[in-house]
Phi, psi and omega in degrees: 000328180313300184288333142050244172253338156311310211276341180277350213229323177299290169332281177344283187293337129326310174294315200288314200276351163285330193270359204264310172311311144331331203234000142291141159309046176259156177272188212263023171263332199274286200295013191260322185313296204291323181289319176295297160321284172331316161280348192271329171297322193280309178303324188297304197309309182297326177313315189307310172303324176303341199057057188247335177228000000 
């Protein structure tokens, strides 16, 4: 139940901070990089939770 609610509360924090990044005054090349870095950290933390790594 545990791991869950760890891979829910990790998605959760991935959604925000890609919706946080949208909403910075940046051009739109710095934010699709920064959108990208955010998912490739977020799939590996999930991946982690899978025991996959």
């Amino acid at each position: 139940m545990s791991v869950l609610i760890s891979i829910l509360i990790t998605f959760l924090v991935i959604v925000l901070v890609l919706y946080l990044v949208a909403r910075l005054p940046l051009e739109a090349r710095i934010k699709q990089i920064i959108q990208v870095i955010v998912l490739i950290i977020g799939i590996i933390a999930l991946l982690k939770y899978l025991a996959v790594f």
